[in-house]
TILO-494590 format. One record per residue (C-alpha): residue number from 0; residue in one letter; x, y, z. Coordinates in Angstrom, 3 decimals. Layout:
BEGIN
+-----+------+----------+----------+----------+
| pos | code |       xx |       yy |       zz |
+-----+------+----------+----------+----------+
| NUM |    A |        X |        Y |        Z |
...
+-----+------+----------+----------+----------+
END
This chain:
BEGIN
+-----+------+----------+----------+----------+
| pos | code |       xx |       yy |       zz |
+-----+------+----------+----------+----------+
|   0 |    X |  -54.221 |   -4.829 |   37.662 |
|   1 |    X |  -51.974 |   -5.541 |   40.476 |
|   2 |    X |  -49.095 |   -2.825 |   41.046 |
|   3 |    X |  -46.362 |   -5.398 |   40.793 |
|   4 |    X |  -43.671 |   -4.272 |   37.744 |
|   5 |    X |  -43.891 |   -6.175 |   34.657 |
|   6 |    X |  -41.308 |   -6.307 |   32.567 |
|   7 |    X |  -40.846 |   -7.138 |   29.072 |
|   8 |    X |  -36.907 |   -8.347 |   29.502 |
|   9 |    X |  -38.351 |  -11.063 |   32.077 |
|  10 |    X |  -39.149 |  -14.096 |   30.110 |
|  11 |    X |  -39.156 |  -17.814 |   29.929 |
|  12 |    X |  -36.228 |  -19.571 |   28.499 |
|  13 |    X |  -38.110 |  -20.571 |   25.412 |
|  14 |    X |  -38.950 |  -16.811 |   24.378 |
|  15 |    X |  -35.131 |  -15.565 |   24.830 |
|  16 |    X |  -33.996 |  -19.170 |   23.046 |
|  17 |    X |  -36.620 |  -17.718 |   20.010 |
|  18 |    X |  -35.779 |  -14.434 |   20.466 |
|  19 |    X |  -32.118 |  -15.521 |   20.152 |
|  20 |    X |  -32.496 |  -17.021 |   16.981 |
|  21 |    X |  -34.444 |  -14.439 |   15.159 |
|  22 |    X |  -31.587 |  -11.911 |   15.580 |
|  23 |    X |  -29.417 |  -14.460 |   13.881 |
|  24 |    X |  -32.032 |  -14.663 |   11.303 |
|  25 |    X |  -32.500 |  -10.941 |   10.532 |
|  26 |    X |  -28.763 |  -11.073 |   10.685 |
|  27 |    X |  -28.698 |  -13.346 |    7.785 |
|  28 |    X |  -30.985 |  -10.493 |    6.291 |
|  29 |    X |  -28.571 |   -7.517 |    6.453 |
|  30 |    X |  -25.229 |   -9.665 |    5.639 |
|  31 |    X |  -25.877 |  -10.388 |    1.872 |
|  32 |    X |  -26.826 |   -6.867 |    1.597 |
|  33 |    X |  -23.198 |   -5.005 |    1.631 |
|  34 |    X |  -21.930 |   -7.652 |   -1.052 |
|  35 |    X |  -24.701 |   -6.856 |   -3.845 |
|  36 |    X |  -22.025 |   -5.283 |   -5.724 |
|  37 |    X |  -19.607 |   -7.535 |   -4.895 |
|  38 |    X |  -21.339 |  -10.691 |   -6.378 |
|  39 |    X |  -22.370 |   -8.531 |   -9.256 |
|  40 |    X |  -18.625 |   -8.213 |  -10.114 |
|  41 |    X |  -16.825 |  -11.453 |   -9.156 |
|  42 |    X |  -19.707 |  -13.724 |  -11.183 |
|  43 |    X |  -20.108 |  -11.159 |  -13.987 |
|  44 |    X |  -24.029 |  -10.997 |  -13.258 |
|  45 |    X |  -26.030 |   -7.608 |  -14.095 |
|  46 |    X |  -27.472 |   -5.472 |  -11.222 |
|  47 |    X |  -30.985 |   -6.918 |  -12.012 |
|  48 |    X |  -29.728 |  -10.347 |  -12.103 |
|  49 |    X |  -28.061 |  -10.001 |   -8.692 |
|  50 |    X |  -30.988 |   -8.386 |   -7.141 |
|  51 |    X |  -33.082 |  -11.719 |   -8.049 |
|  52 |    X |  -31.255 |  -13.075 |   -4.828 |
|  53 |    X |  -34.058 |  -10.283 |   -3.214 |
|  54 |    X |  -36.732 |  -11.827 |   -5.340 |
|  55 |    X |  -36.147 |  -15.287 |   -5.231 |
|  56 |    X |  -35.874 |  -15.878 |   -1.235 |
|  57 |    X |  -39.021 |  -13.898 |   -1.018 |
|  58 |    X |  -41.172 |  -15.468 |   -3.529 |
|  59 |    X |  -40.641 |  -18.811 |   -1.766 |
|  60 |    X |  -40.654 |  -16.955 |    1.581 |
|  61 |    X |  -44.096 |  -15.638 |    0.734 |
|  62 |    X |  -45.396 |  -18.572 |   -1.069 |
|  63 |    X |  -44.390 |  -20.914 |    1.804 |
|  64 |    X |  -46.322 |  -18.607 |    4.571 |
|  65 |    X |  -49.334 |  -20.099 |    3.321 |
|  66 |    X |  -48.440 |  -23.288 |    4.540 |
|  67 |    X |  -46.654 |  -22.968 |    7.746 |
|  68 |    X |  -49.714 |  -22.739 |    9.644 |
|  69 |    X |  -50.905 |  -26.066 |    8.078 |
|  70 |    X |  -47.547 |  -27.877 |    8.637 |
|  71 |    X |  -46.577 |  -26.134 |   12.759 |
|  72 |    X |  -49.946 |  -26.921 |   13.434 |
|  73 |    X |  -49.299 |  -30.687 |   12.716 |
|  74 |    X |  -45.528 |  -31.274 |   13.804 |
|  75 |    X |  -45.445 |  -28.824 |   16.428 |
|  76 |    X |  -43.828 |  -24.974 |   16.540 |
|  77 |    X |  -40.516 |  -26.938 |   17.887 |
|  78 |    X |  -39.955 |  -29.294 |   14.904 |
|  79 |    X |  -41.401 |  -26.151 |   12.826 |
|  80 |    X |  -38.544 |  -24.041 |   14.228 |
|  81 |    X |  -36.177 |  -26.234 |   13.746 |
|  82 |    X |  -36.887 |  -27.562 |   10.240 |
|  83 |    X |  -36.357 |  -23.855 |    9.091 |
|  84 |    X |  -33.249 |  -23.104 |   10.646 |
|  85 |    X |  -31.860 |  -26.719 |    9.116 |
|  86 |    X |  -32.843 |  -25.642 |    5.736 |
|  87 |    X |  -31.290 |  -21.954 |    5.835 |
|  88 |    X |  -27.533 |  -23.500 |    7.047 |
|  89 |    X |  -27.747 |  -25.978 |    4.270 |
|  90 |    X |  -29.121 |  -23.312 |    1.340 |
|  91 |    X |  -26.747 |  -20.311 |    3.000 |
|  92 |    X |  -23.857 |  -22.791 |    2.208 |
|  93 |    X |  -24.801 |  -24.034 |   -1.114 |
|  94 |    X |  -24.856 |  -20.336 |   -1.511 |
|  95 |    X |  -21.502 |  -19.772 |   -0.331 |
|  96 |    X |  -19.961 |  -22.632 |   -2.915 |
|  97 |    X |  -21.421 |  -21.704 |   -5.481 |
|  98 |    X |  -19.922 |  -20.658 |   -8.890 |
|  99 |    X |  -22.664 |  -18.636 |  -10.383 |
| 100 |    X |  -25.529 |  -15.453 |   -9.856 |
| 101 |    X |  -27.681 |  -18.220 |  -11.055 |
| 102 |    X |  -26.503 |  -20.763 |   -8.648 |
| 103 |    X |  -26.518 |  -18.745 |   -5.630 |
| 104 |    X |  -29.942 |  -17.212 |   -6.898 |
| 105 |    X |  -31.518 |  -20.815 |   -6.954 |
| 106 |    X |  -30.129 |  -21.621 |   -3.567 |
| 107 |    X |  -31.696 |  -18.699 |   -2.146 |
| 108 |    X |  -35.061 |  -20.369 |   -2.710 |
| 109 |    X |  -34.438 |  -23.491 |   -0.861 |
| 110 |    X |  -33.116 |  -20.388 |    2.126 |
| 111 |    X |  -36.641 |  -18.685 |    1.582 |
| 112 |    X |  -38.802 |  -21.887 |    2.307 |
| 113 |    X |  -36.285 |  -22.341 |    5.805 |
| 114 |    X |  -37.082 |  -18.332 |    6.678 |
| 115 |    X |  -40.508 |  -18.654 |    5.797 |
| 116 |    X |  -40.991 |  -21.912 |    8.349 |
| 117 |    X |  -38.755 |  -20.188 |   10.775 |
| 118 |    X |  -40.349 |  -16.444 |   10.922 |
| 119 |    X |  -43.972 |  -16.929 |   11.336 |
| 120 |    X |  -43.381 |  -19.801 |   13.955 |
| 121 |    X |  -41.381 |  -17.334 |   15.689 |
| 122 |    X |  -43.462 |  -14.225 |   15.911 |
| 123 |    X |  -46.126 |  -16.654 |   17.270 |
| 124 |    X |  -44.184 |  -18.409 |   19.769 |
| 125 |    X |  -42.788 |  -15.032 |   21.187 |
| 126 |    X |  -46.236 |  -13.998 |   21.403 |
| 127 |    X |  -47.758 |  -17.038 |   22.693 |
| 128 |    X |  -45.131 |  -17.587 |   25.228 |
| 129 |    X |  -44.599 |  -14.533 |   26.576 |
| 130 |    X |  -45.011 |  -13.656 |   29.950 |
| 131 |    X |  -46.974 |   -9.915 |   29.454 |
| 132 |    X |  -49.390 |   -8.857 |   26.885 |
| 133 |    X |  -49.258 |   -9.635 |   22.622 |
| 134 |    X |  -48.015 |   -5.526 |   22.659 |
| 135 |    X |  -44.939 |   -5.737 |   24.328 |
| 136 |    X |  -44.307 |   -9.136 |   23.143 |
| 137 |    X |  -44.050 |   -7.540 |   19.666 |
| 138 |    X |  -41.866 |   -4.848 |   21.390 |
| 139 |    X |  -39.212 |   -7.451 |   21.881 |
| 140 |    X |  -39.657 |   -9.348 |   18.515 |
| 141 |    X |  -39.254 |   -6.255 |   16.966 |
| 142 |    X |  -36.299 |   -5.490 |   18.827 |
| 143 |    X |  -34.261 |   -9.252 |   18.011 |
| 144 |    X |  -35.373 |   -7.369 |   14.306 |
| 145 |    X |  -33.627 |   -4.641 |   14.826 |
| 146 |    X |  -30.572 |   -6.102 |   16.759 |
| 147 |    X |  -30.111 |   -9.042 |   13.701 |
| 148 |    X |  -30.554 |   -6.062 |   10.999 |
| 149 |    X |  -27.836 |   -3.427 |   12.397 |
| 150 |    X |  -25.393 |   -5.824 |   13.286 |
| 151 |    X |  -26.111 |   -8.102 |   10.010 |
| 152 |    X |  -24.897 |   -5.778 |    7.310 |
| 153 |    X |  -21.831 |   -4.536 |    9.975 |
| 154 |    X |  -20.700 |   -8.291 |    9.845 |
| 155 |    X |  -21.529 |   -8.594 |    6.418 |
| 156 |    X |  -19.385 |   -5.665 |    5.352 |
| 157 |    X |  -16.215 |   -7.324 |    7.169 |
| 158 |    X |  -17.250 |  -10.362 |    5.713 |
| 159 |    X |  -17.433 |   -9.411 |    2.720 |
| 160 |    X |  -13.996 |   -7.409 |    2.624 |
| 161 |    X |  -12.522 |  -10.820 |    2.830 |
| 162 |    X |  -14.600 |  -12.350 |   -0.058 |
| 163 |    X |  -18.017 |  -12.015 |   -1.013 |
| 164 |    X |  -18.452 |  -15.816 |   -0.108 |
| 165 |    X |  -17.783 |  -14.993 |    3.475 |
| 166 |    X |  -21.624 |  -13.373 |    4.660 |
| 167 |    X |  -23.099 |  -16.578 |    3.329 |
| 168 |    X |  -20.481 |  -18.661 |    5.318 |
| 169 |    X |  -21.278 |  -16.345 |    8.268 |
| 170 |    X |  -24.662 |  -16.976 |    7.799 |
| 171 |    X |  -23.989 |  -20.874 |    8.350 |
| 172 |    X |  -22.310 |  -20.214 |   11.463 |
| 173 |    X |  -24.917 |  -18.324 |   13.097 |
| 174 |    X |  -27.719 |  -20.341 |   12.425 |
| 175 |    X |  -25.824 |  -23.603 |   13.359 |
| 176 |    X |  -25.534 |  -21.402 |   16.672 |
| 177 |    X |  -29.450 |  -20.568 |   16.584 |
| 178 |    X |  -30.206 |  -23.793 |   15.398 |
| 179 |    X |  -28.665 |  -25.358 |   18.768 |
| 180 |    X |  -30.289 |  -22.252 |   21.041 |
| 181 |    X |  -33.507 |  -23.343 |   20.176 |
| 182 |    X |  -32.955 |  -27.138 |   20.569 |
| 183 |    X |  -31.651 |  -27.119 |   23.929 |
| 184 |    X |  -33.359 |  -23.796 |   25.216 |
| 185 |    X |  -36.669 |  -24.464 |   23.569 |
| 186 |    X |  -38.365 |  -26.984 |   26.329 |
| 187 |    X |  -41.510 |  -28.688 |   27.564 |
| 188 |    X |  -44.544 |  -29.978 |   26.456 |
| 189 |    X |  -46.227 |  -27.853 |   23.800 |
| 190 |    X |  -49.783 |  -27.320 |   23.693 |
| 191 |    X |  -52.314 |  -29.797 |   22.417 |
| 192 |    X |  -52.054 |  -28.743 |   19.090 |
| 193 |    X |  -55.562 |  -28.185 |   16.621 |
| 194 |    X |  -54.540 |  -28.938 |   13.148 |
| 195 |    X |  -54.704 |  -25.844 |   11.098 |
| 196 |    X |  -57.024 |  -26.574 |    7.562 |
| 197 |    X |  -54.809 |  -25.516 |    4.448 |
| 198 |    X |  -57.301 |  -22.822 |    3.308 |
| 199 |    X |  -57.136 |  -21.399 |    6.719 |
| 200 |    X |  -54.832 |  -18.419 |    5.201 |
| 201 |    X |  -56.539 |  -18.206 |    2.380 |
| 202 |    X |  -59.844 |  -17.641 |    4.201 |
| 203 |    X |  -58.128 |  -15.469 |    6.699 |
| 204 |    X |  -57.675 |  -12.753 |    3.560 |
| 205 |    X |  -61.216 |  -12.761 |    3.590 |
| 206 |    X |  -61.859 |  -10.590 |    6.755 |
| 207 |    X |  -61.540 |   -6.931 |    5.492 |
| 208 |    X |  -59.412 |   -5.899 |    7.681 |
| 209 |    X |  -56.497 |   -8.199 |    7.850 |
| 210 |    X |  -56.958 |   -8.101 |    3.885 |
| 211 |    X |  -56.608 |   -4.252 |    4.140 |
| 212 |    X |  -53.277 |   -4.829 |    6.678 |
| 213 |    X |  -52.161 |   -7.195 |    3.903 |
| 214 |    X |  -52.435 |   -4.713 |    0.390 |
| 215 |    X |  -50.974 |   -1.693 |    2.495 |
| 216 |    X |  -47.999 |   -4.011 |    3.868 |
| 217 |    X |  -47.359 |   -5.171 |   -0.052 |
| 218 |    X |  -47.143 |   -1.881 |   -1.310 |
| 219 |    X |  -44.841 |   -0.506 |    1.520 |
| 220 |    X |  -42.543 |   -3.713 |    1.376 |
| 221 |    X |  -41.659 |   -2.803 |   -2.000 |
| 222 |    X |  -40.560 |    1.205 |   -0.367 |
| 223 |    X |  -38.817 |   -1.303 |    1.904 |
| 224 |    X |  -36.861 |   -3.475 |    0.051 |
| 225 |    X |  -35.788 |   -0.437 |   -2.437 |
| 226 |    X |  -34.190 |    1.062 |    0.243 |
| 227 |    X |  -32.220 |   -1.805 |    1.644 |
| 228 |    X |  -31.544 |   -3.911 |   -1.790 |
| 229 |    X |  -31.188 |   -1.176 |   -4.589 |
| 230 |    X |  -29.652 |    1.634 |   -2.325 |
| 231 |    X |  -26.217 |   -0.174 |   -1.975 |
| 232 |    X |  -25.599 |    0.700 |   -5.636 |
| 233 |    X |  -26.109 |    4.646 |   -6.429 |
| 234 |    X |  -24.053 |    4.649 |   -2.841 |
| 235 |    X |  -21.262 |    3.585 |   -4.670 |
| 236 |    X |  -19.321 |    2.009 |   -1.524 |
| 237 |    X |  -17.279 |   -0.642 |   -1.236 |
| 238 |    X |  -18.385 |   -3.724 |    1.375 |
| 239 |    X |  -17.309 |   -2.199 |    4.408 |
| 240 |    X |  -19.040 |    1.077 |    3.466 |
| 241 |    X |  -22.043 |   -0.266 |    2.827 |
| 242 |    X |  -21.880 |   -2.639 |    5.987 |
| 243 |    X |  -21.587 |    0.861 |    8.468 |
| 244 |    X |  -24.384 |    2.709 |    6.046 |
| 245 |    X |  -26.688 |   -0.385 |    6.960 |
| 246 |    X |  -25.587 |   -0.832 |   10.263 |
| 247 |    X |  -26.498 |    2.871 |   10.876 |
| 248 |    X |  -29.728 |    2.066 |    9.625 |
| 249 |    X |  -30.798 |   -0.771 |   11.479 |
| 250 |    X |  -29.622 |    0.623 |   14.659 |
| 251 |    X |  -32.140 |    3.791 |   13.436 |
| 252 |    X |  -35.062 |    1.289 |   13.089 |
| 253 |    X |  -34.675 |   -0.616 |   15.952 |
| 254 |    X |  -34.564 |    2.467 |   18.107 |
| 255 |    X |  -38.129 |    3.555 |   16.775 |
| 256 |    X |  -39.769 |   -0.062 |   17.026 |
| 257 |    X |  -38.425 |   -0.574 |   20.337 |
| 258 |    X |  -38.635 |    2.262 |   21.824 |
| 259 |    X |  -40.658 |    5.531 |   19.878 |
| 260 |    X |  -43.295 |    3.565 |   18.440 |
| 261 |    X |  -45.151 |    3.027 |   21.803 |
| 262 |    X |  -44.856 |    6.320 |   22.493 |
| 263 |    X |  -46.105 |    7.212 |   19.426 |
| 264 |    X |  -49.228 |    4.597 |   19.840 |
| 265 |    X |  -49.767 |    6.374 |   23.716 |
| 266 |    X |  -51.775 |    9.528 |   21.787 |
| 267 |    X |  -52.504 |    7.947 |   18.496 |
| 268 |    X |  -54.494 |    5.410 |   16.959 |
| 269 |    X |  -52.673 |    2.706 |   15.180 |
| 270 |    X |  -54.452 |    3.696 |   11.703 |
| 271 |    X |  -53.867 |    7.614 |   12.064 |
| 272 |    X |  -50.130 |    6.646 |   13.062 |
| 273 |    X |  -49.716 |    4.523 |    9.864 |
| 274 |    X |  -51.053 |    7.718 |    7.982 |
| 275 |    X |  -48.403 |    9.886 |    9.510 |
| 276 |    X |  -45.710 |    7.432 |    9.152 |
| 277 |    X |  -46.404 |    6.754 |    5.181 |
| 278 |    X |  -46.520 |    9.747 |    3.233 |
| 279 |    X |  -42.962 |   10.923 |    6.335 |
| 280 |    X |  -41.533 |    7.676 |    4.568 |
| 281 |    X |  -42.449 |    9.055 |    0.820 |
| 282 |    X |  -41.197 |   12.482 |    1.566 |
| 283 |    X |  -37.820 |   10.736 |    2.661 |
| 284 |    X |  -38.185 |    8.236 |   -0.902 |
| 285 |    X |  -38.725 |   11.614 |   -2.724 |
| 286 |    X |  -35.602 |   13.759 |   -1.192 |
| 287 |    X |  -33.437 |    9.855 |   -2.030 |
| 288 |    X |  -34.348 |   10.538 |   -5.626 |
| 289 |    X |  -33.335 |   14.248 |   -5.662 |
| 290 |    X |  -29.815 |   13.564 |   -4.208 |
| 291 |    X |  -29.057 |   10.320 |   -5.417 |
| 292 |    X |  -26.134 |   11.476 |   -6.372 |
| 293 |    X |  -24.331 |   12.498 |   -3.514 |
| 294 |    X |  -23.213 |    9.655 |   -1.148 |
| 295 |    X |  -23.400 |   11.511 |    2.043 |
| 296 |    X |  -27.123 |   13.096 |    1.108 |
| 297 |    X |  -28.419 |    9.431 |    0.688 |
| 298 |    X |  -26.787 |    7.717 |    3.596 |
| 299 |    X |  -28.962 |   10.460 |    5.467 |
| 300 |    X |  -32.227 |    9.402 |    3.953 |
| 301 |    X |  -31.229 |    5.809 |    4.528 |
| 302 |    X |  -30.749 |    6.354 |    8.139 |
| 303 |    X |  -34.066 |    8.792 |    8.421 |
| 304 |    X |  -35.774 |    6.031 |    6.582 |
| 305 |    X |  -34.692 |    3.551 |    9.186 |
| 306 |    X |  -36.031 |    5.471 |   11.788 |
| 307 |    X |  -39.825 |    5.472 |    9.981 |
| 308 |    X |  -39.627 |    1.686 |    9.029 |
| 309 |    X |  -38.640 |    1.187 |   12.298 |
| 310 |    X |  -42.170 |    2.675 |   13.472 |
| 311 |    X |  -43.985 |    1.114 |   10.709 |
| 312 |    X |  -43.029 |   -2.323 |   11.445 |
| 313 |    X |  -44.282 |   -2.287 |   14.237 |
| 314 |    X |  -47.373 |   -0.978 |   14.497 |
| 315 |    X |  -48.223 |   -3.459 |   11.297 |
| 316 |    X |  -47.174 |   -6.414 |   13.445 |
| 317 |    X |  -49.114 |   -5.060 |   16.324 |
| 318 |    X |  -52.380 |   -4.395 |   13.592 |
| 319 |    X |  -51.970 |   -7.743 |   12.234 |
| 320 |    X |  -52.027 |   -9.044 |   15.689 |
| 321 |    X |  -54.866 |   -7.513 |   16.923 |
| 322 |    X |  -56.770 |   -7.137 |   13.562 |
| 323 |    X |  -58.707 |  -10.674 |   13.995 |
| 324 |    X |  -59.708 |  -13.569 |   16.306 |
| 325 |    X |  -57.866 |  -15.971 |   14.134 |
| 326 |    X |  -55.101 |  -18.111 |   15.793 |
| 327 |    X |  -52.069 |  -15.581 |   15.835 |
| 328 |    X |  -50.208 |  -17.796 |   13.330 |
| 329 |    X |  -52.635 |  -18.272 |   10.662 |
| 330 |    X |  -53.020 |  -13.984 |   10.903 |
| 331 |    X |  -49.124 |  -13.589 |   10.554 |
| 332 |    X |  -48.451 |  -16.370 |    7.864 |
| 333 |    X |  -51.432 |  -15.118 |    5.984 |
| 334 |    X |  -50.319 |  -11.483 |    6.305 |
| 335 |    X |  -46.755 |  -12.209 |    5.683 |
| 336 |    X |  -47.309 |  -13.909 |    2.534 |
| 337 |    X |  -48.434 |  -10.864 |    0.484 |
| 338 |    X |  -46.440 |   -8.704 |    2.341 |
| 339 |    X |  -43.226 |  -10.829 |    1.286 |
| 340 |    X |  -43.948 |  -10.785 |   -2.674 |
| 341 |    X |  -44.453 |   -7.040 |   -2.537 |
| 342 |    X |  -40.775 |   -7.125 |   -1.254 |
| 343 |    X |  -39.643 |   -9.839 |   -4.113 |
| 344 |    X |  -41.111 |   -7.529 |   -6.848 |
| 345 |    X |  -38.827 |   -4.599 |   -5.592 |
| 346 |    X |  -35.329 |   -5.203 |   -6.368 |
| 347 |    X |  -35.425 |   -6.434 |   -9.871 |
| 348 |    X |  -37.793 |   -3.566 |  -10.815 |
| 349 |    X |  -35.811 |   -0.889 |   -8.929 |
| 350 |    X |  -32.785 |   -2.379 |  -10.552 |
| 351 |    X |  -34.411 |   -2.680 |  -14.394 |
| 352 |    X |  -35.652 |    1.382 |  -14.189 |
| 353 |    X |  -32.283 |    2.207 |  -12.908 |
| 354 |    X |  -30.705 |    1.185 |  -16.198 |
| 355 |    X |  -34.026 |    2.075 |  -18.418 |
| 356 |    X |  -33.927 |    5.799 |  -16.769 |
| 357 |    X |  -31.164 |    6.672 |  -14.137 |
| 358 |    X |  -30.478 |    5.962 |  -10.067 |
| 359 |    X |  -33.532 |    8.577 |   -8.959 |
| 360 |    X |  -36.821 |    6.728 |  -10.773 |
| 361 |    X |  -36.216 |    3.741 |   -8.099 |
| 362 |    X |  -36.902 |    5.536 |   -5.320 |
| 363 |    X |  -39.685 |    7.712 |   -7.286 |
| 364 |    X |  -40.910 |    4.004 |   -7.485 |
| 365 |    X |  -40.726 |    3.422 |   -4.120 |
| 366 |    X |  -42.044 |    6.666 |   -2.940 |
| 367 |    X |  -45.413 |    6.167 |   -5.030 |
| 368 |    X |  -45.552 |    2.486 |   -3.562 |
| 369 |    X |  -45.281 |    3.582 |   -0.326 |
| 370 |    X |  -48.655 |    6.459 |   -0.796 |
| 371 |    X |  -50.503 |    3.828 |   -2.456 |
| 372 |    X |  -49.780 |    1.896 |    1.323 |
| 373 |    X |  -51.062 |    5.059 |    2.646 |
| 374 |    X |  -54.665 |    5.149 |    0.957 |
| 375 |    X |  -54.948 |    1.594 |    1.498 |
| 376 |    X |  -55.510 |    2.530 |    4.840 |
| 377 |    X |  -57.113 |    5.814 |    4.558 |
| 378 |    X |  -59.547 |    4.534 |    1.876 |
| 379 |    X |  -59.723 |    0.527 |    4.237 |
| 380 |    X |  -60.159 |    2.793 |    7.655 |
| 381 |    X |  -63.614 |    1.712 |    8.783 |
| 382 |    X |  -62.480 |   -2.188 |    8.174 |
| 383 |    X |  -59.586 |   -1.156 |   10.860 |
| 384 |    X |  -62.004 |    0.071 |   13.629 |
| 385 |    X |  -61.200 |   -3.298 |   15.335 |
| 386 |    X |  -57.339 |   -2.547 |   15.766 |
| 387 |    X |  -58.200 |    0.944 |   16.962 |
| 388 |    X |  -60.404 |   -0.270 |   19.461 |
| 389 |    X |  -57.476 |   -2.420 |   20.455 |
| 390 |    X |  -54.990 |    0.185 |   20.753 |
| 391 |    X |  -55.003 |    2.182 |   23.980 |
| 392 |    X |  -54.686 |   -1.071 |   26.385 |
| 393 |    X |  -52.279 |   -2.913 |   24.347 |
| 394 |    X |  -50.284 |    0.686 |   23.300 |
| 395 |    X |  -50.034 |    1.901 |   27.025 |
| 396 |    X |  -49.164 |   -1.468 |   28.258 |
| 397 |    X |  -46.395 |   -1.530 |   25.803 |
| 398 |    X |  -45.743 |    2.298 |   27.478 |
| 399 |    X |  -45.400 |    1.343 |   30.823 |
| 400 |    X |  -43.258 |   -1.763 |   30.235 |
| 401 |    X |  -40.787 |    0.096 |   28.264 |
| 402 |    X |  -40.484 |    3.397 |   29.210 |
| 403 |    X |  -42.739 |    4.231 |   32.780 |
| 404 |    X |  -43.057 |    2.664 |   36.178 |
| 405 |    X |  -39.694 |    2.860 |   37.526 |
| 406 |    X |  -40.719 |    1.483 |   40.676 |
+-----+------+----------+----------+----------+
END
């Protein structure tokens, strides 16, 4: 290795232009979250009803990861790109005129299918684009994650202030915005491309260890999503509240992904860090369900569970990455598709046993989720030997780009 500096922040145009647009897309995320409440009141729609907005983006989100590999491969990661950032601005503002929970909750499908097209192009353009290693390539797609989901619920909460239609209108906005980035930005020939078979996803769940990556990531989505969708209402806040309790939040878990988690991955495997990292995340689940009822107690666990889904996200994308020889976008969309229906079942169940028992069962929910993610990957360790063998280069490559060689 040569002792010239590499840096992550030095990039081609087309990785910031992607990059770009994938902080407006895990803006779109956080916005909707500080209105939950909001659209429960104004459209006279129950908590669970309003958290199908959760469940019906990722269903299609999830379902649709099985073919994006199958339709980039044979229109191109441009076209691919740009066919999912169409479809969000034109579902975000059916969303915003609508009438009705069951309206906007419909609409939010058609958003899904755009997300779904747009995020696992993404993470494998970044990747394949970049100019230093697949590990610090995930460093900065994890941080445009972390920058869209701190300042998306922020916005959303003065958004939402205004009207609860406003996040979805902001949505349209910034995607129109991304939408142009990555048209302009995004240039050159691509890469002769191999068309991808349909079952390739399908058969990709077959290898034991990106099946194993897959059932632990299902089971922690749903710890996830319980903590950003249901939390909004024990906390009791109005938009703008919720907004800075969120931003808080995301600014926690991009700070970990960015920055901790290869510091983290410098002394520890990438399996024994997930088994740290999990049962942390349930202890923080556990103490949510004991002081549910004060605000200030659970805007603390929020923000400490931030910080450990912040260092779980990425050393899954980094696993998932390294877990197979598969092309990097059959992996992720194959990966991502079970992980996204673990998050769609969240929501609506955290909401239904808040009303059956009281505001603490959700997050006892959540907590037990999250442990069964844990002995997934105790219990599916020797299928993960390959992503430990991968994880001192790739980790202290990550290191050094981030934090080292100040020369």
């Amino acid at each position: 290795m040569s002792g010239a500096k590499v840096s992550v922040w030095r990039q081609p145009a087309q990785v910031w232009a992607v990059a770009f647009a994938c902080v407006i897309a895990f803006m779109g995320i956080g916005l909707v979250d500080p209105i939950l409440p909001a659209i429960a009141e104004s459209l006279e729609a129950s908590p669970v009803e309003t958290e199908l907005l959760f469940t019906s983006y990722l269903v299609v989100t999830g379902l649709a990861m099985l073919v994006t590999s199958w339709i980039s491969s044979r229109i191109g990661t441009k076209a691919t790109l740009l066919t999912g950032l169409a479809l969000i601005v034109v579902f975000a503002l059916l969303c915003a005129l609508s009438g009705s929970v069951d309206a906007v909750t419909g609409f939010r499908t058609g958003w899904g299918l755009g997300n779904a097209l747009f995020i696992s192009t993404a993470l494998a353009t970044i990747v394949g684009a970049a100019s230093v290693g697949s590990a610090a390539a995930i460093i900065l797609y994890e941080a445009a994650l972390g920058l869209g989901i701190a300042i998306g619920p922020l916005l959303g909460g003065i958004l939402g202030e205004i009207s609860w239609r406003g996040p979805f209108f902001g949505v349209v906005a910034l995607m129109a915005i991304a939408f142009i980035a990555v048209m302009v930005l995004l240039r050159g020939g691509e890469e002769k491309r191999t068309p991808v078979p349909l079952s390739a996803p399908f058969r990709a769940l077959r290898q034991p260890a990106l099946a194993v990556l897959a059932i632990a990531a299902l089971f922690y989505n749903i710890g996830f999503f319980v903590l950003l969708a249901f939390s909004p209402f024990p906390l009791g806040f109005g938009a703008m509240g919720i907004g800075l309790t969120f931003f808080g939040w995301g600014v926690a878990l991009a700070v970990t992904s960015v920055w901790v988690a290869p510091l983290l991955l410098r002394g520890l495997s990438r399996s024994t860090a997930m088994l740290i990292v999990l049962p942390l995340l349930a202890i923080d689940l556990l103490v949510a369900a004991l002081v549910v009822a004060s605000p200030a107690a659970l805007v603390t666990c929020i923000i400490v569970g931030g910080l450990l889904l912040g260092l779980m996200n990425t050393i899954l994308t980094e696993s998932v990455m390294e877990a197979t020889d598969l092309p990097r976008s059959v992996a992720s969309s194959a990966y991502s598709a079970v992980r996204f229906l673990g998050g769609a079942a969240a929501p609506p169940i955290a909401a239904a046993l808040w009303h059956a028992f009281n505001a603490s069962v959700p997050f006892v929910f959540a907590a037990v989720s999250v442990l069964v993610s844990a002995a997934t990957i105790l219990f599916g360790r020797r299928a993960l030997a390959r992503i430990d063998a991968h994880e001192a280069d790739a980790a202290e490559k990550a290191a050094a780009v981030l934090v080292g060689d100040a020369a």
